[in-house]
Phi, psi and omega in degrees: 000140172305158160294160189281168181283177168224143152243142189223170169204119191281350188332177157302131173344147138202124196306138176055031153222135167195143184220147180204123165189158196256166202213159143280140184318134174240147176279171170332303176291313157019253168312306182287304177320322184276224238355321172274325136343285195296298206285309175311320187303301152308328154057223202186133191289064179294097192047040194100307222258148147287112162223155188312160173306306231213143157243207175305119137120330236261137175271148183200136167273157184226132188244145172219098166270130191261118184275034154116305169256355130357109162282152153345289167327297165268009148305309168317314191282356176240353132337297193267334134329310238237287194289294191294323168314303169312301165316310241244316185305314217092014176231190213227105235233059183298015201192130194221102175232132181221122169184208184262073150293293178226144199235128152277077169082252208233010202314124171281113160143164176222155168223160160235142190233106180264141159229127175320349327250087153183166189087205183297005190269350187257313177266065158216333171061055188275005191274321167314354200237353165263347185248011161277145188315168154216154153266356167292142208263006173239007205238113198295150175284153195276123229244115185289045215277108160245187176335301206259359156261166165266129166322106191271034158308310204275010179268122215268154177244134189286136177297155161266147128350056229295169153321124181299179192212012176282135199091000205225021143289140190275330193103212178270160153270116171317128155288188140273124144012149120245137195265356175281108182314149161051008191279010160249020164261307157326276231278308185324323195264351173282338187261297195308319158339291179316321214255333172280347177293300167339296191301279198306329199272014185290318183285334157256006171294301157342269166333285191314293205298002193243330153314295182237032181206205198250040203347068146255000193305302178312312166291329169281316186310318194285350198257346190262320176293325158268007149296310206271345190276286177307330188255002155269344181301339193265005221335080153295330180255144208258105202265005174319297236240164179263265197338295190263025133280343183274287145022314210246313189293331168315307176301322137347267210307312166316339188262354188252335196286072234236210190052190180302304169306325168311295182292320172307287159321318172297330162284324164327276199303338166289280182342315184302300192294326170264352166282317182265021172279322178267008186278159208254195178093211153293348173166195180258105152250163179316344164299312179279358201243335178302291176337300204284328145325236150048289184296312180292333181274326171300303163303343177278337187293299231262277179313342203254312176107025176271169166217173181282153212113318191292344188066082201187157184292032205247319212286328183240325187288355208261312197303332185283342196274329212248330161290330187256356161293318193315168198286162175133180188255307207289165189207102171270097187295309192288319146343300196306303214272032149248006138276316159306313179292335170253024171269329189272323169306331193266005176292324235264047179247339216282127221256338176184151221242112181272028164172175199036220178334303177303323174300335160263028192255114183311181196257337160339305175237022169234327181339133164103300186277114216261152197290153204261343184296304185285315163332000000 
């Protein structure tokens, strides 16, 4: 079965309020009530006291932002959701921008954020600077509404057309041999080991990860670990050959994953694949398969822009990755994952965080607490 959708809400702090919760698919009209639900709920502070953001009669921009993998098509559609509600409320969605401001990778969701247009946002003449041109290339123009027009949203634009791919197979690619006794016995009893750990270890990945990060960690792991779980039991996963399992756990993970994390692991494991696709000698020994782990921690370095050091899983793939590359013909697993384990323990002295979540965090509040990403 697919995972539930989640709604969360991300606002500025406020003691004892925080929401995080899985849902069953809901439509469209839906989805903008509870968002406008969440937003009203939370409201705004006034002299001590909570009142809703936005009332009757109020004119307001509506921002809808696509976190990264959202089509168009349904953006639109949660847009215009989002506006016939509001409209509907009594108040007036005089100002409409929908597109990727700010994004995680490829993340399937979108949120949204209103703002009133009255007070200091009007005798400050901040509207002029919202409704001014731009050549940035990221920042959609904004859709301008009064009474007596149509909106220019609703004026419709035709998609291009992408390129065809007819023609731009290469074909199959010769494997390399693998020389590892027994590894589709191996890999089979390593991945479920893994994924059932993932799976138990959700409720503290989670504890951390709601301290210093956006305490989804623990749920993308376990959603990614029941993926990679289901499609080996379906075997889906082509557990012959290493190259194209790491290959299949990329698809896995793209497909269960969302965030940073998700696409970093999906890159590891591409990096993983194409690396022992190309090796050279006689075949894949346990030597190539370290490499290619090695290889995969690196790319997560080089794309995610972390080094080890970073309070970040770089804290556990690099040290783990660097025992089992040392010289020798043997590849020390039990080293490796002592090294990992204490490479992830020392994040949690480490005073500040040099990439994702974490980076915005006092040494205050992350001291003690270990990265849930290294866990």
């Amino acid at each position: 079965p697919s995972p539930l959708p989640e709604s969360s809400l991300y606002p500025k702090p406020r003691p004892n309020y925080s929401r995080m919760r899985q849902c069953p698919l809901m439509s469209c009209d839906d989805i903008a009530k509870e968002m406008l639900a969440t937003i009203q709920n939370y409201g705004k502070e006034v002299d001590g006291e909570i009142k809703p953001l936005y009332g009757l009669g109020d004119e307001l921009l509506v921002l809808v932002n696509n976190l990264g993998g959202t089509s168009n098509f349904e953006m639109s559609l949660l847009a215009r959701s989002l506006v016939t509600q509001l409209e509907g409320d009594g108040c007036k969605a005089s100002r409409l921008l929908v597109g990727s401001f700010m994004t995680s990778f490829d993340m399937q969701g979108a949120s949204v954020s209103i703002l009133p247009l009255k007070g200091d946002i009007t005798s400050k003449d901040i509207v002029s600077l919202i409704d001014a041109v731009t050549d940035a290339p990221a920042w959609a123009k904004v859709d301008v509404w009064s009474d007596l027009s149509q909106r220019p949203s609703e004026n419709e634009v035709p998609e291009v057309a992408g390129e065809s791919s007819a023609g731009n197979d290469t074909g199959s690619t010769s494997l390399p041999p693998v020389l590892v006794e027994n590894f589709s016995t191996l890999a089979t009893a390593i991945i479920s080991r893994c994924c059932n750990a993932l799976i138990e270890t959700e409720p503290t990945l989670t504890k951390y990860d709601t301290i210093v990060g956006d305490g989804d960690c623990g749920i993308t792991m376990a959603r990614g670990a029941k993926e990679i779980s289901q499609r080996l039991e379906s075997k889906i996963l082509r557990i012959d050959h290493p190259s194209l399992l790491f290959s299949d756990l990329a698809d896995a993970v793209s497909a269960s994953m969302g965030g940073t994390s998700g696409i970093l692991l999906e890159l590891m494991f591409r990096k993983a694949s194409t690396t022992l696709m190309q090796s050279t000698g006689e075949g894949i020994t346990s030597k190539e398969l370290a490499k290619a782990f090695r290889a995969g921690a690196e790319a997560v370095s080089f794309y995610g822009g972390a080094q080890e050091g970073s309070r970040t899983m770089l804290d556990a793939l690099y040290p783990a990755s660097a025992t089992m590359v040392e010289v020798g013909s043997v590849v020390d697993i039990k080293g490796a994952a002592e090294a990992a384990r204490k490479g992830a323990d020392a994040t949690a002295a480490m005073d500040h965080a040099e990439a994702g979540r974490s980076n915005y965090l006092s040494k205050e509040v992350l001291m003690g607490t270990p990265d849930p990403g290294a866990v």
